[in-house]
Each structure stands twice: as structure tokens, then as C-alpha cells.
C-alpha positions as CSV (number, residue, x, y, z in Angstrom):
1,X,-4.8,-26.4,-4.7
2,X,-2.1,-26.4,-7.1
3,X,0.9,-25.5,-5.0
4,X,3.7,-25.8,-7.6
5,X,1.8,-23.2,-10.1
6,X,1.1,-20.5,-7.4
7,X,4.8,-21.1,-6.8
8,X,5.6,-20.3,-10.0
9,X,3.8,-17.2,-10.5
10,X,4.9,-15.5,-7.2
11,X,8.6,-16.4,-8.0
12,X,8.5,-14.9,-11.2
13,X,7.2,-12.1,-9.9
14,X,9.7,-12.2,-7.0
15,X,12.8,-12.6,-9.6
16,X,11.1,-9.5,-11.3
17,X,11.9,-6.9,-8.7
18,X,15.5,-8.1,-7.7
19,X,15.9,-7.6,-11.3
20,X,14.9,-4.2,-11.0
21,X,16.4,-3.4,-7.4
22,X,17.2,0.3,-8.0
23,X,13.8,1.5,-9.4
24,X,11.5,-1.0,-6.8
25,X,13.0,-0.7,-3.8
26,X,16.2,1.8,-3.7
27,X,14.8,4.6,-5.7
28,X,11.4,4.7,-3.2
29,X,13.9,4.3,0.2
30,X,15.5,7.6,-1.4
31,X,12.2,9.3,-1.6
32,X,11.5,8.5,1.7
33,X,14.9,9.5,3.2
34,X,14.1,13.0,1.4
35,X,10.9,13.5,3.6
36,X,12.6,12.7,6.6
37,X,15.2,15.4,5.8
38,X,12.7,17.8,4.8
39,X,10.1,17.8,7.0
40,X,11.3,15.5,9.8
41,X,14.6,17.8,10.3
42,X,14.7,21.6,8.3
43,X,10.5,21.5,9.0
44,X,10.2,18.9,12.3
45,X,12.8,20.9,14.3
46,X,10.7,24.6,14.0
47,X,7.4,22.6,14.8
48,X,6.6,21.6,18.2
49,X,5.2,18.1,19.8
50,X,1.8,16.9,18.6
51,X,-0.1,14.7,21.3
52,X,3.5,14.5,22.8
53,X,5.1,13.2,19.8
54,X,8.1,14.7,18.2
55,X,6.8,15.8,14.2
56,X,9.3,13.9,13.0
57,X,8.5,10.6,14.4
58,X,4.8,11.4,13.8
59,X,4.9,11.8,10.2
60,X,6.8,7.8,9.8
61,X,3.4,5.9,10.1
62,X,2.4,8.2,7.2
63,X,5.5,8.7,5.0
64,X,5.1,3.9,5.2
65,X,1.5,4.3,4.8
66,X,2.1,6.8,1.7
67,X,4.7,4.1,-0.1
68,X,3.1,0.9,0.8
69,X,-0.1,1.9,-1.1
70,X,1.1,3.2,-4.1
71,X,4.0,0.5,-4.3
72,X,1.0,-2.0,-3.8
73,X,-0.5,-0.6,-6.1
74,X,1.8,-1.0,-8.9
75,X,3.5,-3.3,-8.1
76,X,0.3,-5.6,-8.6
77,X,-1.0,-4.0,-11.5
78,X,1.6,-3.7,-13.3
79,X,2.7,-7.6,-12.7
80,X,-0.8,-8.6,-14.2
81,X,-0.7,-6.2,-17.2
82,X,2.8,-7.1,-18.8
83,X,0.7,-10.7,-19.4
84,X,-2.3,-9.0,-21.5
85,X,0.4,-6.7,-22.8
86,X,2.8,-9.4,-24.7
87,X,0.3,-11.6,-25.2
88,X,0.9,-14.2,-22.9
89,X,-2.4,-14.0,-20.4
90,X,-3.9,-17.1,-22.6
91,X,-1.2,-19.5,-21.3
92,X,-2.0,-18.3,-18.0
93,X,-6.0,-18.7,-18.7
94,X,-5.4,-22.0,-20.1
95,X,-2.9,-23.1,-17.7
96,X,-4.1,-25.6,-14.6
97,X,-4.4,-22.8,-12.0
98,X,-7.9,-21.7,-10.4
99,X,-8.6,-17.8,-10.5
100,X,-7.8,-18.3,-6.7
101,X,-4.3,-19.6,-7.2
102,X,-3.4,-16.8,-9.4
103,X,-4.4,-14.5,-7.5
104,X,-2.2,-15.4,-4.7
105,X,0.7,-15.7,-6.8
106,X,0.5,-12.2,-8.2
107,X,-1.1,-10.4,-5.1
108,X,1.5,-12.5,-2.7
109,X,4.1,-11.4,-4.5
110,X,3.1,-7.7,-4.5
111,X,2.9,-7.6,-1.2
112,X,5.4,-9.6,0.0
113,X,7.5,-6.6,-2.1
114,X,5.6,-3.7,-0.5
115,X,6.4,-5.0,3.0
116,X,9.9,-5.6,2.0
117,X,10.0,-1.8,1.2
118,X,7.9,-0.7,4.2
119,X,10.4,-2.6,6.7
120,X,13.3,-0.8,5.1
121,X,11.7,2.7,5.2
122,X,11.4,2.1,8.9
123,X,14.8,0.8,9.1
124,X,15.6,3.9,7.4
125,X,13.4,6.3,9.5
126,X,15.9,5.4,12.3
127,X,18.7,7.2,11.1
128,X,16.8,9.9,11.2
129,X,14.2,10.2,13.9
130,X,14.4,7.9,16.9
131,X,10.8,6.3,17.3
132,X,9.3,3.6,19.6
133,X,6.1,0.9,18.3
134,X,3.6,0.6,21.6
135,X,2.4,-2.1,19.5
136,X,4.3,-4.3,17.4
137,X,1.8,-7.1,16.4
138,X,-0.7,-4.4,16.0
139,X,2.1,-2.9,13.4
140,X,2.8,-6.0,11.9
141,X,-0.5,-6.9,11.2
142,X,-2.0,-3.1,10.0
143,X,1.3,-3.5,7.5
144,X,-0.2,-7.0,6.4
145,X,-3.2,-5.9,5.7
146,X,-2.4,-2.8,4.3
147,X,0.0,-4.5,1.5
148,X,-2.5,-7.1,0.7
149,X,-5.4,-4.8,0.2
150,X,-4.1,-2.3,-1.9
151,X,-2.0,-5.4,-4.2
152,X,-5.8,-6.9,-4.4
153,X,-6.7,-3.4,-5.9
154,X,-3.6,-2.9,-7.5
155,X,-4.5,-6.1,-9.1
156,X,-7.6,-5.0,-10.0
157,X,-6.3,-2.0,-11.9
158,X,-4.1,-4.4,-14.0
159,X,-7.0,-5.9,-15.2
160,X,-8.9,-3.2,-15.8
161,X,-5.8,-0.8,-17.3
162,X,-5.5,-1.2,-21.4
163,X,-2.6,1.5,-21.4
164,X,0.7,2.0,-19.3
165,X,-0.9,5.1,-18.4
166,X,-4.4,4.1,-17.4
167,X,-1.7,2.2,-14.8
168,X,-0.5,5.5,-13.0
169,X,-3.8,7.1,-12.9
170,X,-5.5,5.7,-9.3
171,X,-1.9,5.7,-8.2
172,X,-0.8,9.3,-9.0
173,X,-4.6,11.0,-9.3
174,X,-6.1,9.5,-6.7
175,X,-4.1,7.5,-4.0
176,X,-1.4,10.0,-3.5
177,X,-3.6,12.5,-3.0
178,X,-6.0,10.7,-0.4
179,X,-2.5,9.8,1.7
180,X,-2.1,13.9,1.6
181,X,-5.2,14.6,3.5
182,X,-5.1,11.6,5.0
183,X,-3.2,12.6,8.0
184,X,-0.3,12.1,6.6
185,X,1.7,15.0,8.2
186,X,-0.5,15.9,10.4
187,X,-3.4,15.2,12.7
188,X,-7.4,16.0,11.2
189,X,-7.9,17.4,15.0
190,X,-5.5,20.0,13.9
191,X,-8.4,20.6,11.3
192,X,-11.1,23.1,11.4
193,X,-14.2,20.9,12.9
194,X,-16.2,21.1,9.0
195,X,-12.9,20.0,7.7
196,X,-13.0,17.2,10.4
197,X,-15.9,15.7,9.2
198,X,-15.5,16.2,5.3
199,X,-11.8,14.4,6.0
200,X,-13.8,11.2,7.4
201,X,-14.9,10.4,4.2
202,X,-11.4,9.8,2.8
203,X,-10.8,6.1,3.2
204,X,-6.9,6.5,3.7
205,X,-7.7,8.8,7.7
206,X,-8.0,5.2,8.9
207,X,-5.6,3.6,7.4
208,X,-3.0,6.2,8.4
209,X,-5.0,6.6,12.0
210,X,-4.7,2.7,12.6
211,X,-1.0,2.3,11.3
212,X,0.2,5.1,13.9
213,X,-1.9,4.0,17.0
214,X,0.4,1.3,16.3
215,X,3.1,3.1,16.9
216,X,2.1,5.7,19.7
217,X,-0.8,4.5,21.0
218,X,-2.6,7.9,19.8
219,X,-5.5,8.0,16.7
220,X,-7.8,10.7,14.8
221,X,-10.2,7.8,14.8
222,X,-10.8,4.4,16.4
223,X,-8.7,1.9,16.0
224,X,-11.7,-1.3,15.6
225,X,-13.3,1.3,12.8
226,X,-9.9,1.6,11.1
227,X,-9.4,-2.3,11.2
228,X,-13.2,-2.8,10.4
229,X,-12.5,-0.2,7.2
230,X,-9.6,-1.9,6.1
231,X,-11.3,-5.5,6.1
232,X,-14.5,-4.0,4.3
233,X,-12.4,-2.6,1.5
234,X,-10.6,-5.9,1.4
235,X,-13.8,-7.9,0.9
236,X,-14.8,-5.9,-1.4
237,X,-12.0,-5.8,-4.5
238,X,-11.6,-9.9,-3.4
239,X,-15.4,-10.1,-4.5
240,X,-15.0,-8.2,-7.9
241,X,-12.0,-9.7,-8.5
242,X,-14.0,-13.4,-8.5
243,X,-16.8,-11.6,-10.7
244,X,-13.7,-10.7,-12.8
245,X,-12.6,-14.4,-13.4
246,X,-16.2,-16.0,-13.3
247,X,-17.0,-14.0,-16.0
248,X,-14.0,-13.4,-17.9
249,X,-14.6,-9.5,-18.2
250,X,-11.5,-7.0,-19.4
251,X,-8.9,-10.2,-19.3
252,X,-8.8,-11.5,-22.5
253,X,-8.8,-7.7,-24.1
């Protein structure tokens, strides 16, 4: 494996977003601090308990959940686009790096960034709301997989996008939406039980569900089908994304 060019690639990618501090990482902390005003406090504090959890601190495995995806998202897509963009995906596709290797360099990178951001908004949730994690390595490890799933699809995207724009369209038409009726803010039991049901078919419930058993030890769904979800999903952009390299489709144009 060549070390010294995956390296390269994730500390380029690395340098990118320390270049661009305010609009990757302080400018989505901001957003999130909004939320916790909003709804944590004006909203939270007219809205009782739910499964003995204060709203506020409810709605944090969510308001992550809701930034980690779409910041995987771009974050990954974007970093593999600017190559086909300028030009310069040929000396990547002629450089002495596997499809494998470059893919850890751009999809390490992203979500090395969108953990980054989802330990901050946490740090930042504690200003706010005071919280308690029933299970750490459980959080740890749903945030891991989390960030390096959605960067695999993010990556995806990048290599399917031929336009900025086609770049914010699963992001903003798709994603974000899904993270809404989620579960986001609130619980699909609070749903009417046809609702329930239709809900279950949004792959982002167990996600969310997973991420905040985590937390409080409470979950619309169960927590080895949210992890078994997750891992599926994962498996299945890292086998189009070797279909992708083998055959050279949408790279090149």
C-alpha cells in the first residue's frame, strides 16, 4: 500500500479546510448553536420530558446526526470534484495510487473533518443543555461510522456531480429532509401508528435512533438493526465505488 500517496491526498485535503475555517467548521457550529437557542430553550422550555429526557437534550443526537451527514457529504464530494473540475483528475489516474488508496485519502479526510465538527457541536451543546452519554464507545463508534459512510457517499456524488449544483442536490433535496422526519426533534412513537410504519422506510430513523440510544439509552428502533443499517449502506456505496474505478465510469468526464 502506498502509504506516502494516501498521505498526500488526505493532507491536502486536511490543509483545505483549515484554509477555509469559517465556512467548514465555524459557520456550521453557528447553525447549530441557533437550534439549541431555538428549540432547545424559547421551544425546549414550553415542551415537557420525552421518555424522561429534557427536549433540549433530546434533540443533540439529531441536531450531530443532521450536520455530520450533510458535512460528509460535501465535504467528500466536493474534495473529489475540484480534481475533474480543473483538470487535474488525470495526474491523480496516472499517479501510483490504487483506487483503494485514494479513496482513503479523500474519504479519511472527510470524515476525519465531519467528526472534528460533530465533537465541537457537542462541545457546544453543553453550553446550552446539560446532557449525559450512557454509552460512550457506543457514541464514538455510531459517530465513526456515521462520518465514514456518508464521506463514502459523499464521494460518490463527486464522482457522479458534473456541476457545482448537481453537488448540493442529495445534500439539500434529499438528506436534509430525511434527517427532518428522521427523528430529528422528536420521537416516530409520538407519530400516528400509519405514520410509524411509513417513517421506517426512511433510512436516516436508524441512524438518528442508534446515535441517541447512545446517549440515553432510549430508541424508536433497535439498536443491532440501526448498526446492521448503517453497515449495509456502507457495503454498499464501498462496492459501487470499486465498480466506479474498475471501470472508469463518470471520472474521466
Amino acid at each position: 500500500m502506498n502509504i506516502y500517496g494516501i498521505r498526500a491526498i488526505y493532507h491536502f485535503e486536511m490543509a483545505r479546510t483549515f484554509r477555509t475555517l469559517s465556512e467548514s467548521i465555524v459557520a456550521p457550529v453557528l447553525t447549530t448553536s441557533l437550534y439549541f437557542i431555538v428549540f432547545g430553550k424559547a421551544i425546549g422550555s414550553r415542551m415537557g420530558d420525552i421518555d424522561s429526557v429534557s427536549y433540549g437534550a433530546f434533540i443533540i443526537p439529531g441536531l450531530v446526526m443532521l450536520n455530520l451527514l450533510n458535512e460528509s457529504i460535501s465535504n467528500a464530494s466536493f474534495g473529489i470534484y475540484m480534481p475533474k473540475w480543473a483538470g487535474t483528475i488525470y495526474e491523480l489516474l496516472s499517479a501510483p495510487v490504487s483506487w483503494f488508496e485514494v479513496l482513503i485519502g479523500y474519504v479519511g479526510a472527510a470524515a476525519t473533518k465531519s467528526v472534528m465538527l460533530g465533537l465541537l457541536i457537542l462541545g457546544t451543546a453543553r453550553i446550552f443543555v446539560p446532557y449525559e452519554i450512557a454509552h460512550p464507545v457506543w457514541m464514538v463508534a455510531f459517530l465513526l461510522l456515521t462520518a465514514v459512510t456518508f464521506s463514502l457517499f459523499g464521494f460518490i456524488i463527486g464522482l457522479w456531480a458534473d456541476s457545482f449544483q448537481k453537488l448540493q442536490v442529495v445534500p439539500m433535496l434529499i438528506v436534509t429532509p430525511l434527517t427532518f422526519l428522521g427523528g430529528a426533534f422528536y420521537s416516530i412513537d409520538m407519530l400516528p401508528p400509519l405514520w410509524q410504519k411509513i417513517t421506517l422506510f426512511n433510512p436516516v430513523v436508524y441512524l438518528i435512533s442508534g446515535f441517541r440510544w447512545s446517549f440515553y439509552g432510549i430508541a424508536d428502533v433497535d439498536v443491532a438493526v440501526s448498526i446492521g443499517m448503517t453497515f449495509g449502506f456502507l457495503m454498499t456505496c464501498l462496492t459501487f465505488v470499486w465498480w466506479v474505478f474498475k471501470t472508469g465510469y463518470k471520472i474521466r468526464h
